[in-house]
MARTOR-334993 format. One line per field, with one value per atom (N, C-alpha, C, CB): y, z, x; residue number from 1; atom name. Coordinates in pm, whole numbers, plus 50000, padded with zeros to 5 digits. Glycine has a CB too. Layout:
// residues N
py = Y	...
pz = Z	...
px = X	...
pos = NUM	...
site = CA	...
END
This chain:
// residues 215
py = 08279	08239	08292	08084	08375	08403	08271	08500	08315	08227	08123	08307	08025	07924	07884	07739	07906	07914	07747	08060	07714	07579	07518	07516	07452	07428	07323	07487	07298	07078	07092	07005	06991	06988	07018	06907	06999	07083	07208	07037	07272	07433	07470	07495	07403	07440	07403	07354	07289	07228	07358	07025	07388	07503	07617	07557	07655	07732	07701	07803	07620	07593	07632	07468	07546	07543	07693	07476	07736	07937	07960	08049	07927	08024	07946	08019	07828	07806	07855	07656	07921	07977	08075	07959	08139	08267	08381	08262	08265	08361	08242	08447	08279	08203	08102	08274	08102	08053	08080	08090	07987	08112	07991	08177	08015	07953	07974	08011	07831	07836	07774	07775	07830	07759	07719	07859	07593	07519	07540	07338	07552	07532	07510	07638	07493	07448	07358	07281	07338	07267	07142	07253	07082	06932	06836	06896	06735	06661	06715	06642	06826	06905	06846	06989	06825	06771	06848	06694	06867	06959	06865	07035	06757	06653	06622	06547	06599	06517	06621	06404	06722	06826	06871	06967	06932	06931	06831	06909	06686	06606	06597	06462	06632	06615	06774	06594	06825	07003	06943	07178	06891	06869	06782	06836	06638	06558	06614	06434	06707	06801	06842	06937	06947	07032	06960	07170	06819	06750	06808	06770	06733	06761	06932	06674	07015	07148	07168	07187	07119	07127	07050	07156	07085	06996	07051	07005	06931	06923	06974	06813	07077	07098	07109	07268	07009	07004	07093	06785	07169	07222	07127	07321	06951	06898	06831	06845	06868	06824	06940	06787	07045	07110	07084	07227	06947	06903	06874	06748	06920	06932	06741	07056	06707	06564	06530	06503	06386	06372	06394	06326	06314	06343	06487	06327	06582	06702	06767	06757	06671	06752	06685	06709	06538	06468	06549	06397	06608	06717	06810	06780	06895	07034	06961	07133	06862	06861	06866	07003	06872	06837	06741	06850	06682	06535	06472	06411	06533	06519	06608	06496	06690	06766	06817	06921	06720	06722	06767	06612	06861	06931	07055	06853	07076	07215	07317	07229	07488	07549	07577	07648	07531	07521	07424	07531	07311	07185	07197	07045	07277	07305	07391	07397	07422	07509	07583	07445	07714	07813	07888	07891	07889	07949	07954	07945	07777	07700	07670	07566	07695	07662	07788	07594	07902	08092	08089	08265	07997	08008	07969	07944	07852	07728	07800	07555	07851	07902	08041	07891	08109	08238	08198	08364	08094	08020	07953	07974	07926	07898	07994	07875	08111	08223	08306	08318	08315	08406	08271	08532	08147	08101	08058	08187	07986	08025	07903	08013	07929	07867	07741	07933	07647	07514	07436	07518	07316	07267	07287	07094	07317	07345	07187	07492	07183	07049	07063	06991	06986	07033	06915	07101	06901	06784	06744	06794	06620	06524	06460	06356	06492	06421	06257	06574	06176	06070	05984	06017	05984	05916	05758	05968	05668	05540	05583	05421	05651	05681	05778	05813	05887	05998	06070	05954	06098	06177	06258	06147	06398	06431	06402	06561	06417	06351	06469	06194	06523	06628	06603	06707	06675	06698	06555	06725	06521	06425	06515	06348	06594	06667	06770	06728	06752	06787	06913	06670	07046	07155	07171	07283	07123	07167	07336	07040	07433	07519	07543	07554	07438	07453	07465	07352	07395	07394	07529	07335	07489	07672	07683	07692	07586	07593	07494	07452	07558	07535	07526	07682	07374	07410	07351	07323	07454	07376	07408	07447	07267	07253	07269	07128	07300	07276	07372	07361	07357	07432	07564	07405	07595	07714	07827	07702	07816	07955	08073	07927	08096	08188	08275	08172	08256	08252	08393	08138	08500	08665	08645	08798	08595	08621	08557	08606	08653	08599	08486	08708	08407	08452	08421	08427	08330	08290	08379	08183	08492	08585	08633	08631	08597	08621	08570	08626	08446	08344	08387	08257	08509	08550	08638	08610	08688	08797	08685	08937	08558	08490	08407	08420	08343	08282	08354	08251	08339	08418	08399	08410	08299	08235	08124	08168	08151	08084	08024	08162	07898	07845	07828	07597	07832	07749	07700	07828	07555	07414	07425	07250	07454	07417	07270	07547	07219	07084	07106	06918	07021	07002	06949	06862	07025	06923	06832	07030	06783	06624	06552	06577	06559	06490	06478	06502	06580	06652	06538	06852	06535	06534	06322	06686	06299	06131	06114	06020	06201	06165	06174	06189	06221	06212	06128	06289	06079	05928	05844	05867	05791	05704	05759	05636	05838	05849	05816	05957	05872	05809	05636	05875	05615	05491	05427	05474	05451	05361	05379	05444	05493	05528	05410	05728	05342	05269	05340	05253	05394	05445	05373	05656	05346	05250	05362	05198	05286	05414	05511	05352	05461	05535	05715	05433	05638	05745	05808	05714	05808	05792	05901	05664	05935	06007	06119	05954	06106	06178	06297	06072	06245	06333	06435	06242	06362	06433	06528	06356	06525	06555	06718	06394	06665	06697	06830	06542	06808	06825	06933	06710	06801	06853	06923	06802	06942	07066	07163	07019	07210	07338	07375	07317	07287	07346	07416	07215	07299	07365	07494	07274	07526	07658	07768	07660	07757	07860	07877	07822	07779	07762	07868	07545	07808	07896	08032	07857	08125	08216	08307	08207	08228	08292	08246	08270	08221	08240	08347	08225	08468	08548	08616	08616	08614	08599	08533	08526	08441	08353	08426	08176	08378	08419	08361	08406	08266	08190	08086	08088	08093	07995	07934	08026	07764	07688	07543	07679	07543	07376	07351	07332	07184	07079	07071	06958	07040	07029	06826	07161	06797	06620	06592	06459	06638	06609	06437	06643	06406	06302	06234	06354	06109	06032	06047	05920	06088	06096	06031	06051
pz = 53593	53582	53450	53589	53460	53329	53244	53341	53062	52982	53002	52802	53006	53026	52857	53123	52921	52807	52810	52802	52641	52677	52592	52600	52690	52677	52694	52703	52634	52680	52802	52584	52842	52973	52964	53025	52797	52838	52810	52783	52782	52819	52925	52772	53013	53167	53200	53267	53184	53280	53221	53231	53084	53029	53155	52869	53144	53218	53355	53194	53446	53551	53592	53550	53485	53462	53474	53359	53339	53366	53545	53284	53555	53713	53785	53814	53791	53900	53893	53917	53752	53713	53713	53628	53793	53807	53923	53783	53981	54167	54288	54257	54349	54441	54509	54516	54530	54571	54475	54700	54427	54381	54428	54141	54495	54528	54425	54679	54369	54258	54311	54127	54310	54365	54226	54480	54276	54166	54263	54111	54189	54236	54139	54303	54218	54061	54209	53867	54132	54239	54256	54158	54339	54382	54258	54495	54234	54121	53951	54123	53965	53858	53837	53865	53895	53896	53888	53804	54024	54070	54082	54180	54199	54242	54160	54275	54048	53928	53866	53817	53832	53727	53835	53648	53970	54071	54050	54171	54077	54111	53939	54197	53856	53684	53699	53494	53765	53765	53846	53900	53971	54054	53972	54175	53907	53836	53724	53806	53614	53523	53599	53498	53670	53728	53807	53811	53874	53918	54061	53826	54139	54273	54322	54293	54254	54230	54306	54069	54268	54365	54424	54324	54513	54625	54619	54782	54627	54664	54773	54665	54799	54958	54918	55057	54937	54909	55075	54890	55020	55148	55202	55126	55132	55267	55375	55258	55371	55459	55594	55418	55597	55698	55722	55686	55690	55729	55892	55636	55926	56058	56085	56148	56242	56243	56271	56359	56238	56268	56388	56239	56453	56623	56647	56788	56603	56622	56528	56609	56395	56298	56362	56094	56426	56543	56604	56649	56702	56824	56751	56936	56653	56598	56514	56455	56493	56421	56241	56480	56248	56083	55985	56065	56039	55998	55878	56150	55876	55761	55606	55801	55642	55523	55538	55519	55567	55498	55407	55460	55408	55284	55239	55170	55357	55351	55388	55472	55391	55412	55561	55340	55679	55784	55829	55842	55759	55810	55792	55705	55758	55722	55834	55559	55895	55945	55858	56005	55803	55736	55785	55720	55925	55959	55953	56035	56002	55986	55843	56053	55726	55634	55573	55555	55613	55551	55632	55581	55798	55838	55757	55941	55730	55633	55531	55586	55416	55320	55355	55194	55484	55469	55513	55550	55598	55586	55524	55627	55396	55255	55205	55163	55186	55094	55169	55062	55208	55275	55321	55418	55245	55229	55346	55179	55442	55560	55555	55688	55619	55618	55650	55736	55687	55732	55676	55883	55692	55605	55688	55571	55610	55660	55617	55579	55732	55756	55738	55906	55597	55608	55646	55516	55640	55695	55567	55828	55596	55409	55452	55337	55435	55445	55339	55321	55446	55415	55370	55542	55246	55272	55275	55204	55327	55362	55532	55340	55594	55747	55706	55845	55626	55657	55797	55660	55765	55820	55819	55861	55852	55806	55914	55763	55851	55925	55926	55835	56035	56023	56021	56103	55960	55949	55849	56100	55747	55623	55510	55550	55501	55336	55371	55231	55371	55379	55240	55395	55277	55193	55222	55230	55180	55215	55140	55150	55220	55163	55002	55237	54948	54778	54722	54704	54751	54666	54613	54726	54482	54387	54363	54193	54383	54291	54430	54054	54467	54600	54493	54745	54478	54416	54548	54240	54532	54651	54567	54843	54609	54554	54637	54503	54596	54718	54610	54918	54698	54664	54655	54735	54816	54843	54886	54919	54745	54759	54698	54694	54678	54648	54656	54568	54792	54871	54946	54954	54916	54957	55120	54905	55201	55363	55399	55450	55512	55611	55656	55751	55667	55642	55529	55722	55447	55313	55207	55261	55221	55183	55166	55216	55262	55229	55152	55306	55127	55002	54919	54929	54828	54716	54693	54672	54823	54830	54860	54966	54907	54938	54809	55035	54732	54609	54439	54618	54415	54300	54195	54259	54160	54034	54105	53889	54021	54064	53956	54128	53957	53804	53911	53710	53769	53834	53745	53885	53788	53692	53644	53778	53550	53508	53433	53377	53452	53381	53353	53497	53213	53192	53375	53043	53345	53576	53519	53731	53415	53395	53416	53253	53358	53397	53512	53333	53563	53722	53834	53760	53819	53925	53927	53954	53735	53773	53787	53675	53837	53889	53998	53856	54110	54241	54293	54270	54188	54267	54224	54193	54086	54135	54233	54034	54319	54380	54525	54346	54550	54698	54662	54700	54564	54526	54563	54389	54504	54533	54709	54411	54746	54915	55005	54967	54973	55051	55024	55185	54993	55051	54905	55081	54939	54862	54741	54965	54632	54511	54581	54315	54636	54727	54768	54856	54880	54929	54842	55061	54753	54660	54573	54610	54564	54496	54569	54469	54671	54722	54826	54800	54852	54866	54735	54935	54618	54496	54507	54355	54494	54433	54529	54465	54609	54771	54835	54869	54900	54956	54881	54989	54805	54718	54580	54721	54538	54464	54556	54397	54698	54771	54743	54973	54780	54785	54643	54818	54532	54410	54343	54337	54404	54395	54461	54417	54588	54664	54583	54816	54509	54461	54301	54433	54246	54121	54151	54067	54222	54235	54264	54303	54288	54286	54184	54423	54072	53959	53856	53927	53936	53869	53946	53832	54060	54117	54033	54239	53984	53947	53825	53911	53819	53711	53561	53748	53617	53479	53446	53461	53422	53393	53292	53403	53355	53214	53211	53156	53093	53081	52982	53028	53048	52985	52858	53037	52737	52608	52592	52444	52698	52698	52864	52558	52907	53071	53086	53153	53202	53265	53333	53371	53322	53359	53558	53292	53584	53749	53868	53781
px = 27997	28137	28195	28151	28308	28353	28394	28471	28427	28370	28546	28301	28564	28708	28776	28649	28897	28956	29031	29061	29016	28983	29150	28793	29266	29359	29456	29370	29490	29588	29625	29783	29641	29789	29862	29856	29936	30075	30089	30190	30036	30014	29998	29918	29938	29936	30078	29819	30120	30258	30348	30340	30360	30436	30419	30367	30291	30311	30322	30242	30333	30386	30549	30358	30646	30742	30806	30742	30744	30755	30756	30555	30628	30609	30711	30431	30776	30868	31037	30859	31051	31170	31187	31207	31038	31017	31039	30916	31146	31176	31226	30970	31239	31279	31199	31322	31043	30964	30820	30977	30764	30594	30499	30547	30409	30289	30114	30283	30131	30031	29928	30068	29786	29672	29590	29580	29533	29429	29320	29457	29216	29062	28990	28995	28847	28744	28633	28866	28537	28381	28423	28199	28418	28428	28409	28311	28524	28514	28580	28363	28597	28710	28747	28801	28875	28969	29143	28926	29154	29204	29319	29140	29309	29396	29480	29342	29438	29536	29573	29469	29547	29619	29715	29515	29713	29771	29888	29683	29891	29982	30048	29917	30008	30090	30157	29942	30105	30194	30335	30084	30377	30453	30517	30408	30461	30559	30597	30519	30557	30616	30765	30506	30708	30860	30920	30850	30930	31040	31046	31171	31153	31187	31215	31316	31176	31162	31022	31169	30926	30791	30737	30697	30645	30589	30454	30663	30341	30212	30191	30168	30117	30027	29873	30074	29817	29654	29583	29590	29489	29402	29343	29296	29292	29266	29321	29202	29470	29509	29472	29645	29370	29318	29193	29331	29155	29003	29005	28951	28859	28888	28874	28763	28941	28942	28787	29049	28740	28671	28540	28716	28653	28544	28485	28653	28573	28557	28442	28683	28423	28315	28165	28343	28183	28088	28021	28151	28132	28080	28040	28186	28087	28021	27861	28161	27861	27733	27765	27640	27863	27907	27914	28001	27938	28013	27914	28021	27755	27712	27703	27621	27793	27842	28035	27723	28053	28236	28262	28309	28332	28401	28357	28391	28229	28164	28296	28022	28279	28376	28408	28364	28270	28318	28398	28244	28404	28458	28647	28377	28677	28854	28890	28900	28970	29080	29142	29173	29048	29097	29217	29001	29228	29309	29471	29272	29442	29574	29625	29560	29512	29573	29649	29486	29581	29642	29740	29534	29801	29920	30075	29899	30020	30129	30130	30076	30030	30106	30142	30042	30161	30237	30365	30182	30398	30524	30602	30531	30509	30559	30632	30460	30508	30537	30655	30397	30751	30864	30939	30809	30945	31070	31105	31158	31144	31181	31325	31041	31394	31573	31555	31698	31449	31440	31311	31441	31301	31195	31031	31237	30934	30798	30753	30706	30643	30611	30451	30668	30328	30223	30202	30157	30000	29954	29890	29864	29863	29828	29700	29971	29583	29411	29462	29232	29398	29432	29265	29530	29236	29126	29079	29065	29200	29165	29109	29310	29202	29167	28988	29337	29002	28929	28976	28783	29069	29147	29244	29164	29294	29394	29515	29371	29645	29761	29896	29805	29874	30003	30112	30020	30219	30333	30394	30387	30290	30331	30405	30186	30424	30462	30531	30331	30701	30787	30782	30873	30864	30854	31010	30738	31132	31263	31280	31382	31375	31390	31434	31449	31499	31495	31390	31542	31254	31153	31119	31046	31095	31085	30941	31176	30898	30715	30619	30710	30538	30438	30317	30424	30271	30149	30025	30141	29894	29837	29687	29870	29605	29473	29331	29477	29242	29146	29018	29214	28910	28787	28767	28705	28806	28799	28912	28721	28994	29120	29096	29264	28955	28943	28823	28980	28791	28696	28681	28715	28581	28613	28623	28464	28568	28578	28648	28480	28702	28831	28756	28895	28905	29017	29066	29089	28961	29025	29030	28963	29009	29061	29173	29029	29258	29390	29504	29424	29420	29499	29543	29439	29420	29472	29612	29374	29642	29770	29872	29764	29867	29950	30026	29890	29915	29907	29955	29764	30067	30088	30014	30202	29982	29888	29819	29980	29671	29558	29505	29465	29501	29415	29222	29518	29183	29015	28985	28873	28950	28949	28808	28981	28785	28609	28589	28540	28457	28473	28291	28549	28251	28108	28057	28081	27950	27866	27802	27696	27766	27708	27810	27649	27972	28065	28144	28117	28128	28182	28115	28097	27938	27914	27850	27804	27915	27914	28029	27860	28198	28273	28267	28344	28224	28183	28119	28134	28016	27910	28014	27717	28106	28177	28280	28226	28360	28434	28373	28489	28267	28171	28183	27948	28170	28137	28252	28096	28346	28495	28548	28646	28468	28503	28405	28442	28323	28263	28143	28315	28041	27904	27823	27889	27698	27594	27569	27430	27479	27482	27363	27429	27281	27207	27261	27214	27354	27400	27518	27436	27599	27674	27633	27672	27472	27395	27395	27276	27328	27254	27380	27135	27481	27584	27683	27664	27657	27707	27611	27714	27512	27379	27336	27251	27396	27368	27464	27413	27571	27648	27749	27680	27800	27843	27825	27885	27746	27655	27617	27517	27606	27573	27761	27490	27805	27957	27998	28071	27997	28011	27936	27992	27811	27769	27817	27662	27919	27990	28111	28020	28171	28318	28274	28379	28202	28153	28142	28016	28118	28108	28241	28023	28326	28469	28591	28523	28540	28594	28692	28513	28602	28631	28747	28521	28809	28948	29042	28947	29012	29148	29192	29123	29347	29410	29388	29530	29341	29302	29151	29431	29082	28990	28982	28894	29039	29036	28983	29180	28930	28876	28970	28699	28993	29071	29044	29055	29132	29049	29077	29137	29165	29086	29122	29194	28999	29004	29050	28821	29122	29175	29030	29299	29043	28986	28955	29063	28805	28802	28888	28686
pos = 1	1	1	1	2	2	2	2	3	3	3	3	4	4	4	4	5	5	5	5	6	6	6	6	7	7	7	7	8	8	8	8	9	9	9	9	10	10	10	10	11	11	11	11	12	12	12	12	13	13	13	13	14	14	14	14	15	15	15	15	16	16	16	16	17	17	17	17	18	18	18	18	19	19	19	19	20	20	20	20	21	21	21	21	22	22	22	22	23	23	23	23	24	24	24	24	25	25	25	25	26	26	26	26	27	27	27	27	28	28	28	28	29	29	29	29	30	30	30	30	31	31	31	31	32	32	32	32	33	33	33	33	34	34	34	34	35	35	35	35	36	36	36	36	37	37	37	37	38	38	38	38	39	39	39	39	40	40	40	40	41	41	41	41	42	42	42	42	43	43	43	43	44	44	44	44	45	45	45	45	46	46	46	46	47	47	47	47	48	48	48	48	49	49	49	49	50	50	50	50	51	51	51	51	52	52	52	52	53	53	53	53	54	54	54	54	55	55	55	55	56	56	56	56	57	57	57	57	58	58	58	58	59	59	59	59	60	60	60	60	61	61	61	61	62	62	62	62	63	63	63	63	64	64	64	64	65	65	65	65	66	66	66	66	67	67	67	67	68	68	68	68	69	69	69	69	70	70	70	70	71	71	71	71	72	72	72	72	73	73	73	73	74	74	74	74	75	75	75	75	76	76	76	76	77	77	77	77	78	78	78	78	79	79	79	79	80	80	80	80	81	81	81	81	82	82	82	82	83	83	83	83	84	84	84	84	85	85	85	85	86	86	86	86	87	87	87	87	88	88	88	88	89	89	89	89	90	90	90	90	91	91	91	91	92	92	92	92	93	93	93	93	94	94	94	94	95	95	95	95	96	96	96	96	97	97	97	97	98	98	98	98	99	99	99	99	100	100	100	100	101	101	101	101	102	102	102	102	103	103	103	103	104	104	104	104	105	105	105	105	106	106	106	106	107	107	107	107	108	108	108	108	109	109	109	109	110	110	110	110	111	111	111	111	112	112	112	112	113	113	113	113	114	114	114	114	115	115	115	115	116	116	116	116	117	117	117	117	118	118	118	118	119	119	119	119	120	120	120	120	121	121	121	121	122	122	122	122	123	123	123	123	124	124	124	124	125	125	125	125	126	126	126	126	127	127	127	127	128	128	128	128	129	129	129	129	130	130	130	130	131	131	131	131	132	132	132	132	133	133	133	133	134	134	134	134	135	135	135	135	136	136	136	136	137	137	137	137	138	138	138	138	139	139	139	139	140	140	140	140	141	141	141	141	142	142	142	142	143	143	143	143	144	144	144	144	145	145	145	145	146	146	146	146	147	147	147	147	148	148	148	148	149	149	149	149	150	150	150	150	151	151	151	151	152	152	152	152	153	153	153	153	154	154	154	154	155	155	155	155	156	156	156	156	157	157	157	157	158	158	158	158	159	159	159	159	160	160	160	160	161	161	161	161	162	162	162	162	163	163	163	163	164	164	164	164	165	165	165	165	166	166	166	166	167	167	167	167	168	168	168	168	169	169	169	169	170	170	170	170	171	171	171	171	172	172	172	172	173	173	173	173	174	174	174	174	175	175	175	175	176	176	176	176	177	177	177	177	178	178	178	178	179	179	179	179	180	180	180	180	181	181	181	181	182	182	182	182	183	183	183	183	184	184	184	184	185	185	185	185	186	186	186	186	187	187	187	187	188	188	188	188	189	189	189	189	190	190	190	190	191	191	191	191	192	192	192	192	193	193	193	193	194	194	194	194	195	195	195	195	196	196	196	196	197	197	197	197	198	198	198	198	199	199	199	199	200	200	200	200	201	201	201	201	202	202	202	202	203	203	203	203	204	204	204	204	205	205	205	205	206	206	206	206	207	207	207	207	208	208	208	208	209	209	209	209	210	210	210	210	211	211	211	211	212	212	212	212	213	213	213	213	214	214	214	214	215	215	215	215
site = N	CA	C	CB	N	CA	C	CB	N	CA	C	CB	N	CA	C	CB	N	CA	C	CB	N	CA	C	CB	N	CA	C	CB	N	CA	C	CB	N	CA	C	CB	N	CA	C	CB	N	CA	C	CB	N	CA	C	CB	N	CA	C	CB	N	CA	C	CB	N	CA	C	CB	N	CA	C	CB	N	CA	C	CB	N	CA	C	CB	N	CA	C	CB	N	CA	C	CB	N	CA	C	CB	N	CA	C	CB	N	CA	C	CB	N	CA	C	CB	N	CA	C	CB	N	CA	C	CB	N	CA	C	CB	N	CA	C	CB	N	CA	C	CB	N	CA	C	CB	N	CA	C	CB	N	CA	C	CB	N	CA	C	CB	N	CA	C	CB	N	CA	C	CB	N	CA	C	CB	N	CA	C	CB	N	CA	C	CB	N	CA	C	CB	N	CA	C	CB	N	CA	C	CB	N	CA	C	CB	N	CA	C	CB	N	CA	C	CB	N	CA	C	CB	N	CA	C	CB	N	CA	C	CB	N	CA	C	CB	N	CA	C	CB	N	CA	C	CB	N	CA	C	CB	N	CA	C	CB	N	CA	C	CB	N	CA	C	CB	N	CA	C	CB	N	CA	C	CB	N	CA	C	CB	N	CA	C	CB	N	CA	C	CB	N	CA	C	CB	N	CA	C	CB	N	CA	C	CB	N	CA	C	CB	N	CA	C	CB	N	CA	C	CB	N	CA	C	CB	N	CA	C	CB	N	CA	C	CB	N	CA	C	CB	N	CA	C	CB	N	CA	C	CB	N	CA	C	CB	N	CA	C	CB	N	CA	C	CB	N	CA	C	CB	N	CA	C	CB	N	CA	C	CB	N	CA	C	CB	N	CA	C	CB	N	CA	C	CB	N	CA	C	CB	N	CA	C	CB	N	CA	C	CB	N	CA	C	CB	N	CA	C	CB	N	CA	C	CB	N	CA	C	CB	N	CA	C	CB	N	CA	C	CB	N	CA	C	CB	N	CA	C	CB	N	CA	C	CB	N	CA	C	CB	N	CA	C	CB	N	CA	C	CB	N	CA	C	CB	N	CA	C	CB	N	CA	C	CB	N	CA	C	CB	N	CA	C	CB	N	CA	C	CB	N	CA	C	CB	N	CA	C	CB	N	CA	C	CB	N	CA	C	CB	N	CA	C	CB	N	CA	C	CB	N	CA	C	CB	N	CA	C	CB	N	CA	C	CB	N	CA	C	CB	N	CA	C	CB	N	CA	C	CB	N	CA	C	CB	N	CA	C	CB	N	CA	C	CB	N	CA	C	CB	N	CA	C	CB	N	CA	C	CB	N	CA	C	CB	N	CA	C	CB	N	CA	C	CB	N	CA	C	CB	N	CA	C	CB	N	CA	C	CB	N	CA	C	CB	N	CA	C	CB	N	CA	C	CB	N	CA	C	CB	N	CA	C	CB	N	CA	C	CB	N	CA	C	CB	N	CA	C	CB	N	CA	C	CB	N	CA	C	CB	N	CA	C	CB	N	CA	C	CB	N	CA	C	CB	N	CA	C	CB	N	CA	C	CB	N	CA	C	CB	N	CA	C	CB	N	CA	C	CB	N	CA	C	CB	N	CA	C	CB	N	CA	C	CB	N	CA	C	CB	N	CA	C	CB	N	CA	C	CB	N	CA	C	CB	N	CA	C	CB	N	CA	C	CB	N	CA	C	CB	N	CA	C	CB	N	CA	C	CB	N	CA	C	CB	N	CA	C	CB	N	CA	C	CB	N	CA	C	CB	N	CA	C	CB	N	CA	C	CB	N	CA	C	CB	N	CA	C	CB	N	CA	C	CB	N	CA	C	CB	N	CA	C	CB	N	CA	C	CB	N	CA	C	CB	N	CA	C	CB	N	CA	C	CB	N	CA	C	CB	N	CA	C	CB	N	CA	C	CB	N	CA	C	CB	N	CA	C	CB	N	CA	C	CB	N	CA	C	CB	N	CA	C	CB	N	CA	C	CB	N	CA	C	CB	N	CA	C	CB	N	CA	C	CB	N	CA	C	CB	N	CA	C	CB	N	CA	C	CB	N	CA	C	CB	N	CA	C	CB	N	CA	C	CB	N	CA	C	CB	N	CA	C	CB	N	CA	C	CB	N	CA	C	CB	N	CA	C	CB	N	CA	C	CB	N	CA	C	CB	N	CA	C	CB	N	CA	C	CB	N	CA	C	CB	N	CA	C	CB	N	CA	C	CB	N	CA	C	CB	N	CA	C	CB	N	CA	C	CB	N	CA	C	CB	N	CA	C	CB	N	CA	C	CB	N	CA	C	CB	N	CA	C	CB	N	CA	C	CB	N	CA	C	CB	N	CA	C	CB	N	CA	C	CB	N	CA	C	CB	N	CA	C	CB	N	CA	C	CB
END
């Protein structure tokens, strides 16, 4: 992983701000390994720039449940088969070219564990599309095509001793025993965070927090 350049929040929101005054539309992707903390720098980018931007998180393309059942998944969620890559490189090319009426994404809900379409309204004013997820920067189709879609790409790095005891408490606060709590951080999610690390060197920026937010 190239070496992260290590910077406040508000240097990022600064530069957010820039990129949304920067055109008519610009679509900014966050990434980084499970437990970064993508979500929250994500949702402080959108409340920085005001009713100007809108959240589209990639999990709102988790595949639905029953369906990760039948494929045999359902014990590794959040792997890169478990999303609708497809549907998600659709929505943001309907982002990216603006279109005269409002785009409608879907919002992963995790009291259901589920995702819920057509929650997150994109009206044609919005100037700044920020969207978060693991894998935007990912070389094979189709997530590959993100990067031509995506004008600026951050990738969130964080210490993995702290990364990955924000994940056992986050299993933790989801319902699962410390048991299993472990053994899916530990697990699951560390095969994932070793696929996400490797595409670092795409992004436009690699940066660690210099006082990361609380998991």
């Amino acid at each position: 992983m190239p070496d992260a350049q290590v910077l406040p929040v508000d240097a990022l929101l600064e530069r957010a701000r820039a990129l949304a005054d920067a055109g008519p539309r610009q679509l900014l992707g966050i990434t980084g390994a499970p437990g970064a903390g993508k979500s929250t720098l994500a949702a402080q980018v959108v409340e920085a720039v005001g009713p100007a931007a809108r959240l589209v998180p990639m999990d709102g393309f988790h595949l639905a449940q029953a369906e990760l059942l039948r494929l045999g998944r359902s014990d590794r969620k959040g792997a890169i088969d478990t999303f609708d890559a497809n549907g998600y490189v659709s929505l943001l090319r309907r982002l990216r070219r603006k279109e005269p009426t409002s785009v409608w994404a879907p919002e992963f809900r995790r009291d259901l564990e589920e995702p819920i379409a057509g929650a997150i309204e994109v009206p044609p004013e919005v100037r700044l599309v920020v969207t978060e997820g693991n894998y935007l920067m990912i070389p094979d189709w189709p997530w590959d095509e993100l990067r031509a879609l995506l004008h600026e790409v951050w990738f969130l790095d964080l210490d993995a001793d702290l990364r990955r005891h924000r994940l056992v408490a986050r299993h933790l606060a989801h319902g699962r025993s410390e048991q299993d709590a472990r053994a899916w951080a530990l697990g699951s999610d560390e095969t994932n965070a070793a696929v996400v690390a490797g595409t670092a060197g795409r992004a436009d920026l690699v940066v660690r927090l210099a006082e990361p937010p609380p998991g």
